[in-house]
C-alpha positions as CSV (number, residue, x, y, z in Angstrom):
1,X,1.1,-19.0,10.4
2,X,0.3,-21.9,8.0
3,X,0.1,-23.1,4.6
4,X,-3.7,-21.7,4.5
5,X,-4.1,-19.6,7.9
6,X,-4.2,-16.1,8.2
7,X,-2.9,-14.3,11.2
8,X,-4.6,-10.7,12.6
9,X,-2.5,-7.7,13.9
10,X,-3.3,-4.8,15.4
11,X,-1.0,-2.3,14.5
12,X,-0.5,1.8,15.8
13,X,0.1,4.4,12.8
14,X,0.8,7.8,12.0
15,X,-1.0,8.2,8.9
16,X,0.4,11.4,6.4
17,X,-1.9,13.1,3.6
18,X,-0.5,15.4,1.4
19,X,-2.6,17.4,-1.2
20,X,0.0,20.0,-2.4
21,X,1.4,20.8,-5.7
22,X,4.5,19.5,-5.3
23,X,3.3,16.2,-3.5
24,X,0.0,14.2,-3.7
25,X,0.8,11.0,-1.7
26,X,-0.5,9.3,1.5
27,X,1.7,7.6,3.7
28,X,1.1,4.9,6.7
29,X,4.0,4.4,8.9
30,X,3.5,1.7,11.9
31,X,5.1,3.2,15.2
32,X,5.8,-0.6,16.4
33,X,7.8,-1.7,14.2
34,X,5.5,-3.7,12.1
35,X,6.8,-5.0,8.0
36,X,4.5,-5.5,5.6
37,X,5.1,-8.1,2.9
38,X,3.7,-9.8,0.0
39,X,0.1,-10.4,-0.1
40,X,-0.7,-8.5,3.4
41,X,-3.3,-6.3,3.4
42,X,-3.8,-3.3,5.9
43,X,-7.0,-1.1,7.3
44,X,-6.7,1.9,9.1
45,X,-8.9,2.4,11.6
46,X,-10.7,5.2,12.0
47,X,-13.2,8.1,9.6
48,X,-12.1,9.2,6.1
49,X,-9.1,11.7,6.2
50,X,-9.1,14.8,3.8
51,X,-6.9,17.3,3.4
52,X,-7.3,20.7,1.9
53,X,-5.5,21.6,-0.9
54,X,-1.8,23.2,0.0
55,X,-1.5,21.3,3.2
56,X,-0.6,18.1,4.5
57,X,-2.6,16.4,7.2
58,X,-1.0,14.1,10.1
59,X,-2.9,11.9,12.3
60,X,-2.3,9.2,14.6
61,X,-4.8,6.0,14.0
62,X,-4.7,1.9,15.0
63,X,-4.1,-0.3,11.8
64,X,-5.8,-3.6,11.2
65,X,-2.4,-6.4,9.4
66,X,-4.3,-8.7,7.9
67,X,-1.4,-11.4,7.3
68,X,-1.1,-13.1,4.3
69,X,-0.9,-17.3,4.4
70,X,2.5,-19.1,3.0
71,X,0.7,-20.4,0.2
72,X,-1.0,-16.6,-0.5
73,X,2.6,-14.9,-0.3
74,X,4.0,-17.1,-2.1
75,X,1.6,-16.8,-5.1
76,X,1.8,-13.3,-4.7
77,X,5.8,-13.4,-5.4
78,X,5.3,-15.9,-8.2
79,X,2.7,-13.5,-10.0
80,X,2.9,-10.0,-9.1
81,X,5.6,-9.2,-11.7
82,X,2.5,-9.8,-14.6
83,X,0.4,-7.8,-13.0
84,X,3.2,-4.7,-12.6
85,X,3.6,-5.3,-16.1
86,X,-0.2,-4.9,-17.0
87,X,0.5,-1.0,-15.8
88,X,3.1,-0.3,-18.7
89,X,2.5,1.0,-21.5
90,X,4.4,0.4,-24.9
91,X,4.1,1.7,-28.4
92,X,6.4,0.8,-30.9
93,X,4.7,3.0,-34.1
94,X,6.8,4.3,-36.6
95,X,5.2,7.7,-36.7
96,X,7.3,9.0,-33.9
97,X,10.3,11.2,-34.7
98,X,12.6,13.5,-32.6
């Protein structure tokens, strides 16, 4: 991998989908081993995947790793904290009291 280049990786997965009360997530584990970092991006393979409400779904699928270059992961590190911050929320009003 280079300063620009991108590597492919095909990847197996267990994909999870839970659409319960308690949980509403969707998980992708790879079953080789394969880490994910910075800048990355992954495709599962495969049709859509619901699951009806109450239960959680479990299916085994092939994953596309699209690797990130040096230069993307490492403008990923440098900026990703701004954009984690553009999800927060903060009010400082004075009209609040406990």
């Amino acid at each position: 991998m280079g300063w620009l280049t991108k590597d492919i990786e095909h990847a197996p997965c267990t994909v999870e989908i839970s659409h319960r009360f308690e949980s509403l997530h969707a998980h992708v584990r790879f079953n080789n081993g394969a880490v994910i970092h910075p800048g990355d991006e992954v495709k599962v393979q495969g049709p859509e995947i619901m699951a009806p409400f109450g239960e959680i779904v479990t299916e085994d699928r092939q994953a596309t790793i699209l690797r990130a270059s040096r230069l993307e992961r490492l403008w990923t590190r440098l900026t990703g904290d701004f954009e984690v911050m553009e999800l927060c929320e903060f009010s400082f009003s004075e009209e609040v009291t406990l």
